[in-house]
N, C-alpha and C positions, 0 to 999 in steps of 0.2 A: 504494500500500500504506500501510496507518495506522502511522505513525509509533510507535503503542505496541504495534504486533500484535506476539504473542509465537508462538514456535512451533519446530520441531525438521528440522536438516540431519543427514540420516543420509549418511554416507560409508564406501558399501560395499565399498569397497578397506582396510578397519579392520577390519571386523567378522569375527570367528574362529570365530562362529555357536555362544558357547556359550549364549545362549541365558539369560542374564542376564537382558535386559528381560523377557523373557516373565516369568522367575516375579517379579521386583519388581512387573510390571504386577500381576499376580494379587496378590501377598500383598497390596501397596497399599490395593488397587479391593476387595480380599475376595471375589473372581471364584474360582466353584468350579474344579475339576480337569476336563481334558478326558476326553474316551474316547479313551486313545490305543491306537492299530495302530501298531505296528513293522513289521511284515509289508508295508505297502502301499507307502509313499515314503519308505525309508529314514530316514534324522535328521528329515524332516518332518513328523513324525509330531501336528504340530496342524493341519498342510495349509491352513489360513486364516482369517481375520480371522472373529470371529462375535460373538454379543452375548455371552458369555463369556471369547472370547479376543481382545482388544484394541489386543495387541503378537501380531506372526508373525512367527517367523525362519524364510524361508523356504530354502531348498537347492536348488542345481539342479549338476547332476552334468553334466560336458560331458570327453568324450574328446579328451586332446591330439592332435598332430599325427601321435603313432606307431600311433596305430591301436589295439585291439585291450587290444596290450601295451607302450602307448605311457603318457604319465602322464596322470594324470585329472585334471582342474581344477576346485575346486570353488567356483562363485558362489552369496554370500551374502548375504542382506539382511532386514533387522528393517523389517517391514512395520507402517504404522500409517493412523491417517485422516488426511487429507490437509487438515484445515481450508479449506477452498478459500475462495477470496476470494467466491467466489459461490457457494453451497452449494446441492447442490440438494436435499438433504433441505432444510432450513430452509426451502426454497419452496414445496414439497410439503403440508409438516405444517399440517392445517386447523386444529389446536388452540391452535396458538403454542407449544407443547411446548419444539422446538427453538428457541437463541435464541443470538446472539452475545454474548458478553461484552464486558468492557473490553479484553479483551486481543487481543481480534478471533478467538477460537477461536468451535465451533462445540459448544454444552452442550446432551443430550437433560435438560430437568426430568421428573423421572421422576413426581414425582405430577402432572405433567398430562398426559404421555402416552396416548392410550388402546388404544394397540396396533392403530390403524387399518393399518399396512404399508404408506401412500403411501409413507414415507419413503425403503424399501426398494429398489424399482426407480428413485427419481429420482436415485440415487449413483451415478455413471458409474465410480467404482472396486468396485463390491460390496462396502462398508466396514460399512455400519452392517445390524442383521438385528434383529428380533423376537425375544426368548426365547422358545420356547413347547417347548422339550426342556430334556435335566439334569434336575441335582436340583434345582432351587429355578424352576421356570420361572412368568414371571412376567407374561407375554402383553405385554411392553411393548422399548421399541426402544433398543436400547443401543452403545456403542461408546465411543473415547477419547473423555477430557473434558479430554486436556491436563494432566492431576494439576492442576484449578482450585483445590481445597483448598490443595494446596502452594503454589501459584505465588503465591496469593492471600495466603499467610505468607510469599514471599519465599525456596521454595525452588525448587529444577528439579526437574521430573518423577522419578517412582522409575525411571521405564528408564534415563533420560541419568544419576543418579547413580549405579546401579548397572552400567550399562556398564565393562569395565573399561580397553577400547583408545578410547575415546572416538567410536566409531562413531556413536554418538548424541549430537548437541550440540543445545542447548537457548538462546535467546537472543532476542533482537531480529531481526525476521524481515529486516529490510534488512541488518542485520551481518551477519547469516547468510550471507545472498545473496552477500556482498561477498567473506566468508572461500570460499566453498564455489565463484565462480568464479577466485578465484585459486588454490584444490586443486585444481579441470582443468586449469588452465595447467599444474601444476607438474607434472600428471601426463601430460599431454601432451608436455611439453617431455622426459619420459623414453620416451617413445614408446607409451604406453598411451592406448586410445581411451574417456576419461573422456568425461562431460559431467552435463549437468546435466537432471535429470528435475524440472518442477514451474516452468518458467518461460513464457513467451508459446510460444513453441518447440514443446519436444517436454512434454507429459503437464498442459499446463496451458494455456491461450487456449480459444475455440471458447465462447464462452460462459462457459467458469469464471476467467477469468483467472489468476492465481498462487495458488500452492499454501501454504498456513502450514507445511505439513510437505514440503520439499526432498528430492533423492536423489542423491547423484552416483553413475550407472553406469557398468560396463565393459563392457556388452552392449546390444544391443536391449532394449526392455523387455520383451517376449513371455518373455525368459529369467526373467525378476522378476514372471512372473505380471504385472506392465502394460499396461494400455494405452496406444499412443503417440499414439493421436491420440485422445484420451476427449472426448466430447458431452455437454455436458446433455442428459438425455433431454426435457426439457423444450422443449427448443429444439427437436424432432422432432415436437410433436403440431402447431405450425399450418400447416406444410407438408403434415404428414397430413388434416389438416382440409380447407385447402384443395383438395386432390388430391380429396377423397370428395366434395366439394363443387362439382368443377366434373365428375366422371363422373358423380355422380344427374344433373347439368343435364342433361347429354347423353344421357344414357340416358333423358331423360324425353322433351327433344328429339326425340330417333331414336323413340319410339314415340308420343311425337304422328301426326309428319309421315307415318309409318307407317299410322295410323289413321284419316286423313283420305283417304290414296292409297287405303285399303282402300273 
């Protein structure tokens, strides 16, 4: 990991889900209003990450041990892009659009973008999306930029400083690492099944190695909308390739020798 990469440890055993980062992200970035439904997913009512909305607080409702009329437990987590050490939008993009900074995050420049949507399905988190709804849609590919403007003056992100429990910290992505596995320890040692989402492990290796944006969870990831074992999609096409590449052989084999018997 680059010694200057900057980036964000969210610790969802913090987070009260009121939903601070989202509107800081929004006033910040100038990101319009969602269409929100109350009616559908309770408090989740921005349901996920889009070229609009940049920061998710996501909610998952889970039934205690009593059943029915037992106590409800509610896990919470401020979803964001994961700057991956290996990004697979940034490999995708024919334009050069996407580009790594100094601080090792992952920046769409928006006037070279041309709304091509590689970008799209090579995100093994479903992070980044095309605008092409709302009110201002603008055919081009958006998502977190890390608040580059702030950081770039020396400040933290508007989620991590409007956070009020600290659930979003903002730093040196190896200090990160360092604080956020000694908060499993501590959280383990009191009997809670913490760990760390965004390392070789669970939710980061496989092609994308470590995460700029960390998570420590109290569930599987499935409960966090996660994926625990995420692929470069990219890493799937020369297996695909070669797999179509050796059934044509054989399908052409098998009707040769076919043809010759005939």
């Amino acid at each position: 990991m680059n010694e200057t990469a900057k980036g964000f440890f969210t610790d969802t055993s913090l987070c009260i889900g009121c939903k601070a980062c989202e509107v800081a992200c929004k006033q910040w970035n100038q990101l319009p209003m969602d269409d929100l439904d109350w009616r559908r997913t309770s408090y989740d009512n921005t349901h996920h990450l889009s070229a609009t909305t940049w920061r998710h607080v996501s909610f998952a409702e889970v039934a205690g041990a009593g059943g029915p009329g037992g106590q409800t437990n509610w896990m919470m987590m401020s979803d964001v892009c994961k700057h991956c050490q290996h990004a697979g939008c940034l490999e995708a993009c024919p334009t050069g659009a996407i580009i790594r900074t100094e601080f090792n995050t992952v920046v769409v420049q928006q006037d070279v973008c041309n709304g091509c949507n590689y970008c799209v399905p090579s995100c093994p988190y479903g992070v980044i999306e095309v605008n092409m709804e709302g009110p201002a849609p603008d055919g081009k590919a958006h998502k977190c930029t890390l608040c580059y403007d702030r950081i770039s003056d020396g400040l933290e992100p508007a989620c991590a400083k409007a956070c009020p429990t600290d659930s979003i910290q903002f730093g040196d992505v190896i200090e990160l690492q360092a604080h956020a596995r000694n908060r499993v320890k501590a959280l383990r040692e009191k009997g809670l099944d913490a760990y760390l989402y965004g390392d070789e492990e669970v939710g980061g290796g496989r092609g994308i190695g470590h995460l700029g944006a960390t998570f420590l969870l109290l569930d599987k990831p499935h409960r966090y909308n996660l994926p625990e074992r995420p692929v470069l999609p990219q890493n799937r096409v020369l297996p695909g390739v070669l797999s179509m590449t050796f059934t044509a052989l054989a399908l052409g084999a098998a009707t040769a020798w076919s043809l010759r018997k005939g």
